[in-house]
C-alpha positions as CSV (number, residue, x, y, z in Angstrom):
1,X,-11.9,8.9,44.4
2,X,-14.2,8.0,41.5
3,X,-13.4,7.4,37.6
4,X,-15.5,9.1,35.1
5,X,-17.1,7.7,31.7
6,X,-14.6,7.1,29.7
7,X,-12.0,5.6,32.7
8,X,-10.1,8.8,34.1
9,X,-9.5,10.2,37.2
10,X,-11.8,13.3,38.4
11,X,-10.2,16.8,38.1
12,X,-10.4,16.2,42.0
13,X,-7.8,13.2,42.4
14,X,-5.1,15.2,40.0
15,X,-1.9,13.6,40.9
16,X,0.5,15.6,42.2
17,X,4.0,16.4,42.8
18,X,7.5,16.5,40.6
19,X,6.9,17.2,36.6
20,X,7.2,14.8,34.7
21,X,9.2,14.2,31.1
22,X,6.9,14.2,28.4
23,X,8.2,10.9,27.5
24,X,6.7,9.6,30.6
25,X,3.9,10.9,30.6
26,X,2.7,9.7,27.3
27,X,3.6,6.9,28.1
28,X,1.1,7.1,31.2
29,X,-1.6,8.8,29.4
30,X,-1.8,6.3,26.3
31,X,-1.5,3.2,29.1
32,X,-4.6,4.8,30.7
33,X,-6.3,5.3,27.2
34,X,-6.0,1.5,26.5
35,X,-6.9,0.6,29.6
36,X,-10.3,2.1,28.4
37,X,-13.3,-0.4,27.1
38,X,-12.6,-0.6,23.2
39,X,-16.1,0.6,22.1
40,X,-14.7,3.8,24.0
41,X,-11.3,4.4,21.9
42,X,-12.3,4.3,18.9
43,X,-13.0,7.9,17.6
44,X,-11.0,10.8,17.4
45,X,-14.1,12.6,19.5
46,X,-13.5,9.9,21.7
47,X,-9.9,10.8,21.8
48,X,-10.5,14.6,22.1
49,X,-13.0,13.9,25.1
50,X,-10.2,11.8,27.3
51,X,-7.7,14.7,26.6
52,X,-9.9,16.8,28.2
53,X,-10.5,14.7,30.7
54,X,-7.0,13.6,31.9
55,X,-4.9,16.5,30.5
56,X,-4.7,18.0,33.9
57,X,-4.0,14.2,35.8
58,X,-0.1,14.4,35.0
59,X,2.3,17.3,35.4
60,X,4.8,17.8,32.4
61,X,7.0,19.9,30.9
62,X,6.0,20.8,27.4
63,X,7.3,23.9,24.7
64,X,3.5,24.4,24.5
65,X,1.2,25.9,27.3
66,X,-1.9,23.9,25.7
67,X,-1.4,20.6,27.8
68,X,-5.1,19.4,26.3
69,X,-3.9,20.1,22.6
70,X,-0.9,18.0,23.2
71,X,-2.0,15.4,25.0
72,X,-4.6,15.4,22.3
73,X,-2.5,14.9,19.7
74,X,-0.6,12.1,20.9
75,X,-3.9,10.3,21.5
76,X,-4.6,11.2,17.5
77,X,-1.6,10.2,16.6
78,X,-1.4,6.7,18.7
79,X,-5.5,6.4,17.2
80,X,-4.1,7.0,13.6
81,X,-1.6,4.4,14.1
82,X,-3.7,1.7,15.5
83,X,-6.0,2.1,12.8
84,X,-3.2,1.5,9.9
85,X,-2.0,-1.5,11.6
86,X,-5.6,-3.1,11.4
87,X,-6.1,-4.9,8.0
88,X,-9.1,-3.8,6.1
89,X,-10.7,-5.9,3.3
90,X,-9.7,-2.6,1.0
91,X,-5.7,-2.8,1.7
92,X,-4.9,-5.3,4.0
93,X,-1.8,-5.5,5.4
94,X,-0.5,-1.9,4.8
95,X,-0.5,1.0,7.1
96,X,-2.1,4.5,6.8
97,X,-0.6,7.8,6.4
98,X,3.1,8.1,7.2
99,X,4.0,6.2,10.0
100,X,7.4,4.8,10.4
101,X,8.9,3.2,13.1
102,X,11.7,5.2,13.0
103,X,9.3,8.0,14.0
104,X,10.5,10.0,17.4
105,X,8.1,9.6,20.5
106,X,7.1,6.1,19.8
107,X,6.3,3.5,22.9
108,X,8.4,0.4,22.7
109,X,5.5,-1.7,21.6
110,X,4.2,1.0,18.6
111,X,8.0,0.8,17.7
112,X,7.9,-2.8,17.6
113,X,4.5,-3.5,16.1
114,X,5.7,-1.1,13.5
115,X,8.8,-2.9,12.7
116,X,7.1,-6.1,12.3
117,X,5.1,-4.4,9.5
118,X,7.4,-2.5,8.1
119,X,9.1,-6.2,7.7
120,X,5.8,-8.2,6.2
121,X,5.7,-4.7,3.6
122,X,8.8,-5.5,2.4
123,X,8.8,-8.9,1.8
124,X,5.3,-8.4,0.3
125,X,7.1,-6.1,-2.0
126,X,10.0,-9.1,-2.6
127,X,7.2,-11.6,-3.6
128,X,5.4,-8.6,-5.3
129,X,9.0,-8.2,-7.6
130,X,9.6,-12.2,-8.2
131,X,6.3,-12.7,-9.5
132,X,6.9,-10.0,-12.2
133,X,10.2,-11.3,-13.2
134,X,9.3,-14.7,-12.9
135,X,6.4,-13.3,-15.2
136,X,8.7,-11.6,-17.9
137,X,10.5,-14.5,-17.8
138,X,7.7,-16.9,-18.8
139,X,6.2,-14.7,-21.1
140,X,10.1,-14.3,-22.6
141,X,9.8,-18.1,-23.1
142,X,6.7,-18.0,-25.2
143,X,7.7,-15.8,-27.5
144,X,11.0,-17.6,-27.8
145,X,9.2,-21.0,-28.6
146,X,6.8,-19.1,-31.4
147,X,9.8,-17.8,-32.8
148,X,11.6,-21.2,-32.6
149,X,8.1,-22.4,-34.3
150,X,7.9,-19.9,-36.8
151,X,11.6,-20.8,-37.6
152,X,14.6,-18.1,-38.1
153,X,14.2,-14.7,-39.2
154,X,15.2,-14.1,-42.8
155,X,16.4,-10.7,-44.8
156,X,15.3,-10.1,-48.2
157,X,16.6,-11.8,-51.0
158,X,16.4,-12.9,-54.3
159,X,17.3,-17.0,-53.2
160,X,14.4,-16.4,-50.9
161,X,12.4,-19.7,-52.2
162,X,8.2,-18.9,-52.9
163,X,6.6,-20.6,-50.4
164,X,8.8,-18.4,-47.5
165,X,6.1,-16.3,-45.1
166,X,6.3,-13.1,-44.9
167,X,6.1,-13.3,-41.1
168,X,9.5,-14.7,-41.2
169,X,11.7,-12.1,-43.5
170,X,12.6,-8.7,-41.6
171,X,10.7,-6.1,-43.6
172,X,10.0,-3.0,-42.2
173,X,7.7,-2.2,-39.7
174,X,5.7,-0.1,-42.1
175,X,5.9,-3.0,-45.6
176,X,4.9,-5.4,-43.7
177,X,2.2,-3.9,-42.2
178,X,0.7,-3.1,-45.9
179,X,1.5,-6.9,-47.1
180,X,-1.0,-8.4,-44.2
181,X,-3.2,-5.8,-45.0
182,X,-3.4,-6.7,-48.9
183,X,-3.6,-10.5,-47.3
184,X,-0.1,-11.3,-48.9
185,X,1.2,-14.2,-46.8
186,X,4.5,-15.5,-48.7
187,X,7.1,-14.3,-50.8
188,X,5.8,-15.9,-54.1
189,X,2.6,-13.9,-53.6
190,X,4.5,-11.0,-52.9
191,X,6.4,-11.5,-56.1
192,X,3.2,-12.3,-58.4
193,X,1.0,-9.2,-57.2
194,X,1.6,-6.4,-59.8
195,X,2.5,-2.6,-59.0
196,X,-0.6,-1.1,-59.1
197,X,-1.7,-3.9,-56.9
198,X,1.2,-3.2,-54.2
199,X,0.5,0.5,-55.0
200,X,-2.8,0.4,-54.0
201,X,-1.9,-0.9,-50.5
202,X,-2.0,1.8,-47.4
203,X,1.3,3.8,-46.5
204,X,3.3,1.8,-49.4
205,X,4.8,4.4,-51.8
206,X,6.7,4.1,-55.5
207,X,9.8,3.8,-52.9
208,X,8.6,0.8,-51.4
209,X,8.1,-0.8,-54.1
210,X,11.5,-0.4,-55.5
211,X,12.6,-1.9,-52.7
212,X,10.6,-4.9,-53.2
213,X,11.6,-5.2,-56.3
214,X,15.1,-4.6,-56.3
215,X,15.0,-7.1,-52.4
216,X,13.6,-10.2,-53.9
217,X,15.1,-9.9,-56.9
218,X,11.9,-8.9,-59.5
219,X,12.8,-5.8,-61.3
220,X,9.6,-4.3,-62.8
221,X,8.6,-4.8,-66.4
222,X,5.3,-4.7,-67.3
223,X,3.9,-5.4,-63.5
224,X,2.7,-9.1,-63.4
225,X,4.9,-11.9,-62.6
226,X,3.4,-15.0,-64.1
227,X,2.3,-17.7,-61.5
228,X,3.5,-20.6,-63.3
229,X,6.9,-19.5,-62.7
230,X,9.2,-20.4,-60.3
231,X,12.6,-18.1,-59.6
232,X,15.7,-20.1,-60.4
């Protein structure tokens, strides 16, 4: 009796007798495989090469008359698996391609190691979802305090006293957007510019401006509030 290369028996020392369940004998054939030095199971020529080699060793039944091809593929498929279990700087901890360990013809062990990933996965993904809320939450805080700074949100209206910002009255999206542009930063300025001037300011039409107007309580005459006066 001698081994070849890669660790399996010659076609000579074939073990004989009763067939076996496939079950069994994958079990066999992937013990023998990682019994192998790990320089020589690394490959999936490697893998294709001890098929050969060994597909003969153990008698099973199987729907396909190919005993290399399937012996082959359960070496691929216990290769592909070991792979995605190893963690690679590029995506550590998760495994390739579809494995589950709810997969049929899994060993005890690939069922188990699975398992045990399958669990790290999903509590990385329960960390993964805390940090986010944890991050909308924070980031719902800050914009809570700025609005707490800027103080209350305010609808147009003549009482509206001068020196109110413009940041603080709920105009529409579209007004206010043309009062930052024309650098307009309270309501007194707002008040004092004249018609042409808030005419003259992008995507603000004749109808915005009668809503100014008719909003803070400054009909239109001849355009120009005067800036010494104050509303009463």
């Amino acid at each position: 009796m001698y081994r070849n290369k890669y660790g399996g028996l010659s076609n000579g020392d074939k073990t004989e007798g009763a067939k076996m369940n496939q079950v069994n004998a994958r079990h066999e054939i992937i013990r023998e495989w990682r019994s192998l030095p790990r320089e020589l199971r690394q490959t999936d020529e490697q893998a294709a090469a001890f098929a050969m080699q060994i597909k003969d060793k153990y008698k099973f039944s199987s729907d396909s008359a190919d005993h290399y091809q399937t012996v082959k593929d359960w070496l691929l498929r216990y290769l592909s698996i070991t792979r995605g279990l190893e963690p690679n700087a590029e995506d550590e901890g998760r495994m390739k391609g579809d494995a589950k360990s709810t997969d049929p013809g899994l060993s005890a062990t690939e069922r188990k190691t699975l398992r045990s990933r399958e669990a790290k996965e999903a509590i990385a993904k329960h960390e993964s979802a805390q940090k986010a809320f944890q991050n909308r939450e924070r980031l719902r805080g800050e914009r809570l305090r700025r609005e707490e700074a800027a103080g209350p949100m305010l609808y147009p209206a003549p009482e509206l006293p001068d020196d109110t910002s413009v940041e603080n009255v709920r105009f529409a999206t579209r007004i206010r957007n043309a009062l930052n542009v024309g650098g307009m930063k309270t309501i007194g300025e707002v008040r004092e510019a004249s018609d042409a001037a808030l005419l003259s300011l992008p995507d603000f039409g004749s109808s915005s401006l009668s809503y100014l107007r008719e909003a803070l309580g400054l009909p239109s005459t001849d355009g120009v509030r005067p800036k010494s006066k104050k509303p009463t």
